[in-house]
DRENLODO-998868 format. One record per residue: residue number from 1; residue in one letter; x, y, z of N, C-alpha, C in turn. Coordinates in nm, 2 decimals, m for minus. Layout:
N
REC  num  residu   neast  nnorth     nup  caeast  canorth    caup   ceast  cnorth     cup
REC  NUM       A       X       Y       Z       X        Y       Z       X       Y       Z
...
***
This chain:
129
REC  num  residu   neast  nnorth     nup  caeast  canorth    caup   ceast  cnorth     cup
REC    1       X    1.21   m3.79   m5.27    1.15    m3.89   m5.18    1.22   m4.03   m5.20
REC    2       X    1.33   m4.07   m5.26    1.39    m4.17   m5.29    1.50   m4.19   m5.18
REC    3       X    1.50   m4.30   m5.16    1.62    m4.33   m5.09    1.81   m4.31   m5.10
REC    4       X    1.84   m4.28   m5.04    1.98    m4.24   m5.09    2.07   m4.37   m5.06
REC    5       X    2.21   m4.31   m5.12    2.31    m4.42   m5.10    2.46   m4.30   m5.13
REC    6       X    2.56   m4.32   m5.01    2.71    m4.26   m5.11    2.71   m4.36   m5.21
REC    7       X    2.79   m4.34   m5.29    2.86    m4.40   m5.39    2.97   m4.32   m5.45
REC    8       X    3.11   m4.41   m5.37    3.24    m4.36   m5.43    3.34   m4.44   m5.56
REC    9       X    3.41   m4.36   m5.65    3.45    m4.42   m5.72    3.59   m4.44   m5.70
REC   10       X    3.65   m4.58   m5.70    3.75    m4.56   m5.69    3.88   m4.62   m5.90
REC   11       X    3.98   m4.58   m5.81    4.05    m4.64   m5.92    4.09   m4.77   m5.92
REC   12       X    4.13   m4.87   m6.07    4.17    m5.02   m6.06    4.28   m5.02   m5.93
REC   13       X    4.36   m4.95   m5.88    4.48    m5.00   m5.74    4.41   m4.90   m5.63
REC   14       X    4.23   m4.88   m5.64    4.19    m4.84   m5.50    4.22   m4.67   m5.44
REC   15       X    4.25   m4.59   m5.57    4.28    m4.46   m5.49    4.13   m4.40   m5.52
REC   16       X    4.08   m4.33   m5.43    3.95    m4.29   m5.47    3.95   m4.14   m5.52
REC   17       X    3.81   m4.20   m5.58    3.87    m4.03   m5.70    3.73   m3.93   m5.74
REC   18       X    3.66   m3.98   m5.63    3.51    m3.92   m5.66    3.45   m3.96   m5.53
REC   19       X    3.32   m3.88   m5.48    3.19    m3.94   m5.44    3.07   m3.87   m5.46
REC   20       X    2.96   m3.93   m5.45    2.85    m3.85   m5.44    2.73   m3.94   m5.37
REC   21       X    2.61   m3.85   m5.35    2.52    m3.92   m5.27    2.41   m3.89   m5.43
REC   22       X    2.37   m4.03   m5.40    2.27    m4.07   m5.48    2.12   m4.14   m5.47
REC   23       X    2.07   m4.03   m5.53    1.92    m4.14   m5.51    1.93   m4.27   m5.56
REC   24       X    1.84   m4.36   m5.48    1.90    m4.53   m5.55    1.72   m4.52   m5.64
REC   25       X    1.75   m4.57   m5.78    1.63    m4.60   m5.87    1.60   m4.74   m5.86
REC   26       X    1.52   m4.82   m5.85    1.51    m4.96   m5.85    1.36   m4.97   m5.88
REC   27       X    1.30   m4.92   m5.93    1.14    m4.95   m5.96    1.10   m4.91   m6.10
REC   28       X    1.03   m4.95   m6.22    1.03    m4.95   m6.35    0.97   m4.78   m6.37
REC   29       X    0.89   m4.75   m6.22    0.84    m4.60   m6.28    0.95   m4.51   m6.23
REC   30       X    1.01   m4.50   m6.13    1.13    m4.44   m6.10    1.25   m4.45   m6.25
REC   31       X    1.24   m4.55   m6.31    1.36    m4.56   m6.37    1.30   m4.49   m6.50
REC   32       X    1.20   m4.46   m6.56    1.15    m4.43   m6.67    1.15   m4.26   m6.65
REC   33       X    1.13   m4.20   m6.55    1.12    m4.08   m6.49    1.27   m3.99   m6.44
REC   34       X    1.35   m4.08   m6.41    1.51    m4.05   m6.38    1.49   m3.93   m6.33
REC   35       X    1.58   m3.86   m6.41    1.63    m3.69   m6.38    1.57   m3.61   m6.44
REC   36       X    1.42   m3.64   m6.53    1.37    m3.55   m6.63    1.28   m3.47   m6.54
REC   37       X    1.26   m3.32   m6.60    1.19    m3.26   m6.54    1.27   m3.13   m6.40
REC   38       X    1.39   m3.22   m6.37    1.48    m3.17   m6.28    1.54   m3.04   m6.31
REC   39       X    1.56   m2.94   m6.22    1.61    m2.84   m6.26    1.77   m2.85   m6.29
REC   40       X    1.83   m2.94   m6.18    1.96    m2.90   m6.21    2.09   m3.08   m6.10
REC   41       X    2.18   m3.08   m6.08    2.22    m3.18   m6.07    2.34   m3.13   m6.00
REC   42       X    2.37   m3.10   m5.85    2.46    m3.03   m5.79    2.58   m3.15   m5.82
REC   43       X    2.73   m3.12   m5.80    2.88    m3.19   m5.82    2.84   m3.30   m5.73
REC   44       X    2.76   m3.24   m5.65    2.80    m3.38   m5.53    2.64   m3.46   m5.50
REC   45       X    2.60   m3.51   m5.61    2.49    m3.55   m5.61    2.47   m3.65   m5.73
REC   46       X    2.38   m3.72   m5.75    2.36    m3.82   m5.83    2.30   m3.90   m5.82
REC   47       X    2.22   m3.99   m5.94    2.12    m4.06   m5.92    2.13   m4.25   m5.98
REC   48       X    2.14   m4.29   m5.90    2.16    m4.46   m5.92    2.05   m4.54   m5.93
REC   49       X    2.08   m4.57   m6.06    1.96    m4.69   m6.18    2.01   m4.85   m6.09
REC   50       X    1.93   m4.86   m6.05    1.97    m5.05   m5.98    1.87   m5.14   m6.07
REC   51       X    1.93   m5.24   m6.11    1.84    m5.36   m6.17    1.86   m5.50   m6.10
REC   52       X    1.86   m5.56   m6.16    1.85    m5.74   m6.12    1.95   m5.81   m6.13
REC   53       X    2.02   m5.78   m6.25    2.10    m5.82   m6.32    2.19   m5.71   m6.47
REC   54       X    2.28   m5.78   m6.48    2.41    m5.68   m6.58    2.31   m5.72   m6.71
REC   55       X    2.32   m5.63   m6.80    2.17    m5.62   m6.90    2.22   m5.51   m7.01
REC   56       X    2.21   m5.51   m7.14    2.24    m5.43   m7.23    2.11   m5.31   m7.22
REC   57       X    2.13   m5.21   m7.18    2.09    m5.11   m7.20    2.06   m4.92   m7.25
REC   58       X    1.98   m4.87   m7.32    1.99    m4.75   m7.33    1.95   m4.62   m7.28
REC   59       X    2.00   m4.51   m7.21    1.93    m4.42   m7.20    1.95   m4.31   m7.29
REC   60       X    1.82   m4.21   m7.23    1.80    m4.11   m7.32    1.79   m4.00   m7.23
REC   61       X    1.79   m3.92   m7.28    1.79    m3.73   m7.20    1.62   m3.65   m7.20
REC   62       X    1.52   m3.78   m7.19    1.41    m3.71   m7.20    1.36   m3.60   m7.11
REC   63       X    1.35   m3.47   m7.17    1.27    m3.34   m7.09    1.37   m3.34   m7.03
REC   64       X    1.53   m3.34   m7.04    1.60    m3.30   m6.98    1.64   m3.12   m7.02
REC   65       X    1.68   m3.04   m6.92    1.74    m2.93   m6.90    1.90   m2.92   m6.89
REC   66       X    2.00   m3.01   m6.81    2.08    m2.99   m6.84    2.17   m3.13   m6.87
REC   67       X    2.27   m3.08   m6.90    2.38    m3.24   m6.96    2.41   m3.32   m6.83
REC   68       X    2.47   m3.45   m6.81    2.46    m3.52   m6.74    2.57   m3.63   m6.80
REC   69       X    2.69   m3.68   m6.72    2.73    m3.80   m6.73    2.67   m3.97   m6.75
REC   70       X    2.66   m4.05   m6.80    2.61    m4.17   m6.76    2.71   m4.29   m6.79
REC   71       X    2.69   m4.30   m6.61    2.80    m4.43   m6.61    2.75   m4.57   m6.55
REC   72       X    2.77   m4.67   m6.69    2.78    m4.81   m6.66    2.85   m4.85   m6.58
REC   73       X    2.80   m4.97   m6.48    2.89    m5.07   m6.41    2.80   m5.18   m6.38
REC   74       X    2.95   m5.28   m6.40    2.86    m5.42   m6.38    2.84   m5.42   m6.27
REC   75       X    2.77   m5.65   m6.24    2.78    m5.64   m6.11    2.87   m5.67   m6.02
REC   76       X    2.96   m5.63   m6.01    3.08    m5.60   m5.90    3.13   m5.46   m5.88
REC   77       X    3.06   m5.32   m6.00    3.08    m5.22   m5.95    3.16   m5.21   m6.09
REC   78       X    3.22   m5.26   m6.15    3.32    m5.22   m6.24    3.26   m5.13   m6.37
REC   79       X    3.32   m5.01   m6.43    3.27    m4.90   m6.52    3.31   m4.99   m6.65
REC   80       X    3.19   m5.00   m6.70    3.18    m5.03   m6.84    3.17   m4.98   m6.97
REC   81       X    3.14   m4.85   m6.94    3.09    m4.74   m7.04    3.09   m4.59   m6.93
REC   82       X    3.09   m4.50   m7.01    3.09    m4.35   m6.97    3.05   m4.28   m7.11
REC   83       X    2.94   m4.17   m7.07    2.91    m4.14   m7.21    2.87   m3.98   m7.10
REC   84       X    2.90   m3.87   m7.22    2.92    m3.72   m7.16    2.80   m3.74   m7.28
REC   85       X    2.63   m3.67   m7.16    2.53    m3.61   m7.26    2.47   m3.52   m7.22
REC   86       X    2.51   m3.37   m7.32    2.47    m3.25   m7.31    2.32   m3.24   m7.30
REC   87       X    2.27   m3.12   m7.26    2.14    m3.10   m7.27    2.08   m3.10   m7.44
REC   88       X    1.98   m3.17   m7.43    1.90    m3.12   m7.53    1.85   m2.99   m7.60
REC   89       X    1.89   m2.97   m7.75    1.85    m2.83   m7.77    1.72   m2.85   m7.76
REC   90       X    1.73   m2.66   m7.76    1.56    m2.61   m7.73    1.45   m2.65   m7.80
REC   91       X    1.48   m2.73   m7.91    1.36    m2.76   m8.01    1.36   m2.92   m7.98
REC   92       X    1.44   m2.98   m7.89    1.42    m3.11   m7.89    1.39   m3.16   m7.76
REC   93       X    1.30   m3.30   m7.75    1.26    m3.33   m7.62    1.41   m3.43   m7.53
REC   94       X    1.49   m3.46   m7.59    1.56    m3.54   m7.58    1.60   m3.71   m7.59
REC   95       X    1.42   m3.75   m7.65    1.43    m3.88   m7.72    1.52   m3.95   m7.81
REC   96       X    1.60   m3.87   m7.87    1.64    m3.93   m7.96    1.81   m3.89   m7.94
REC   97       X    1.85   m3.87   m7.80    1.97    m3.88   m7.75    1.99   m4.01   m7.68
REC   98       X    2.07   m4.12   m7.77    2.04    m4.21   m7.68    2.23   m4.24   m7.65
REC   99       X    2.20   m4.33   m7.53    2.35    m4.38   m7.45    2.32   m4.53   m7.46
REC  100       X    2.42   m4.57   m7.54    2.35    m4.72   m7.45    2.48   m4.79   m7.39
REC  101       X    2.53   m4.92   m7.34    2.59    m4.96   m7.26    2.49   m5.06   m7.22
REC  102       X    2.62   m5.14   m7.07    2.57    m5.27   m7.08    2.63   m5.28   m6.90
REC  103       X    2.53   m5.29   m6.81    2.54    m5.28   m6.68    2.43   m5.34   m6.59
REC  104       X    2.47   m5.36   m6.46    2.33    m5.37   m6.34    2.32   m5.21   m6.29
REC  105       X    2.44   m5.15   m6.32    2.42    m5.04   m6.22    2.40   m4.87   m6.34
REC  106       X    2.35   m4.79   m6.30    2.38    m4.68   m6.42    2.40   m4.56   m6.27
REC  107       X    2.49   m4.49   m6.35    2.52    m4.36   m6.21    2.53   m4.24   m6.29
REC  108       X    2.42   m4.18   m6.28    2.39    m3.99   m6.34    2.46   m3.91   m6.28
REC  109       X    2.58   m3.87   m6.32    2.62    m3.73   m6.20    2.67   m3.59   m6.29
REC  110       X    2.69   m3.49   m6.23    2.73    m3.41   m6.29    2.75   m3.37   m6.47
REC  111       X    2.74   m3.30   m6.57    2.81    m3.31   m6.67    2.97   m3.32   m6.64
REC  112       X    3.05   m3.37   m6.71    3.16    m3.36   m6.69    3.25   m3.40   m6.51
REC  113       X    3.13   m3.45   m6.49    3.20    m3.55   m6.33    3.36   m3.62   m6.39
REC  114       X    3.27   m3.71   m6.44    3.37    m3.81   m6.46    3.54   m3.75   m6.53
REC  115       X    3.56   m3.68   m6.60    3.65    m3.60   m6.68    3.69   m3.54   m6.56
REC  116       X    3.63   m3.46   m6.49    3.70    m3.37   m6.37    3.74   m3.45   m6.26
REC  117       X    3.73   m3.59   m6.26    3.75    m3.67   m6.15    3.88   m3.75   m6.21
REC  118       X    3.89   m3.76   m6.37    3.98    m3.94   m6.40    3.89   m3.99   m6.41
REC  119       X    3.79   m3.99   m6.41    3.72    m4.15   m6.37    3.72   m4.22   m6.54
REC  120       X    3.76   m4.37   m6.56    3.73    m4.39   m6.65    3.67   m4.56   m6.63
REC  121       X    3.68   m4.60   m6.77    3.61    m4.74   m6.78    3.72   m4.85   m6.72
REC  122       X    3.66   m4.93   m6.65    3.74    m5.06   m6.52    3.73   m4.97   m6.36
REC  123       X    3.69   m4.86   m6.35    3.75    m4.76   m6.22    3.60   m4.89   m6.18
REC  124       X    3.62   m4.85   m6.05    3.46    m4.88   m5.97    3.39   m4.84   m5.91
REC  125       X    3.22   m4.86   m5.89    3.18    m4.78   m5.81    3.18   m4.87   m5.69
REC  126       X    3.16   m4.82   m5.57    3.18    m4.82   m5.42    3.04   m4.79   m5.37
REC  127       X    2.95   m4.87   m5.36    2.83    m4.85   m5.30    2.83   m4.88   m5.13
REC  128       X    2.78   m4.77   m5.04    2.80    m4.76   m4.93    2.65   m4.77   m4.88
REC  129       X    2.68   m4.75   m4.75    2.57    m4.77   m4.70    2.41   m4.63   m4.70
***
């Protein structure tokens, strides 16, 4: 029920090297709730954390099922952090997986997006309409 957005990434000289459509998160209960609960996170799909402002922060893998990329970017889009986080084992809720980083923007996609794309820290994201 969330609103979408593309969001592509490109490289520092502009070749683009990814996209996906993303739910846009911008509300404190949306952002607390993320992807938990979710069954699964198709290649071409993903979920975007929007805040106020570029802000040191952490996430975690709560009641997550499967692993998930999480990518910082400030505000101009630029990747500040990338962190590859597997699923939580079966005896854990995933509290105490944490990512942290320092962004306005956070983009969940795939396990292993970012690696199968290049994508690395300085690339940007490309928020569309």
């Amino acid at each position: 029920g969330c609103e979408t957005i593309d969001v592509g990434v490109e490289s520092t000289d502009g070749e683009p090297l990814g996209s996906v459509t993303a739910a846009v998160v911008d509300t404190p209960e949306l952002r607390y709730l993320g992807l938990s609960d979710t069954e699964g996170l198709p290649a071409d799909r993903g979920m975007l954390f929007v805040y106020d402002a570029v802000d040191d922060r952490t996430f975690v893998m709560r009641e997550m099922s499967f692993g998930i990329d999480i990518v910082y970017a400030d505000g101009d889009g630029a990747i500040t952090e990338i962190h590859h986080a597997p699923a939580p084992a079966p005896d854990e809720n995933g509290e105490e997986q944490q990512y942290p980083g320092r962004g306005q923007y956070v983009l969940e996609v795939a396990y292993e997006w970012t690696t199968d794309r290049d994508v690395g820290v300085g690339d940007v994201l490309v928020l569309g309409p």
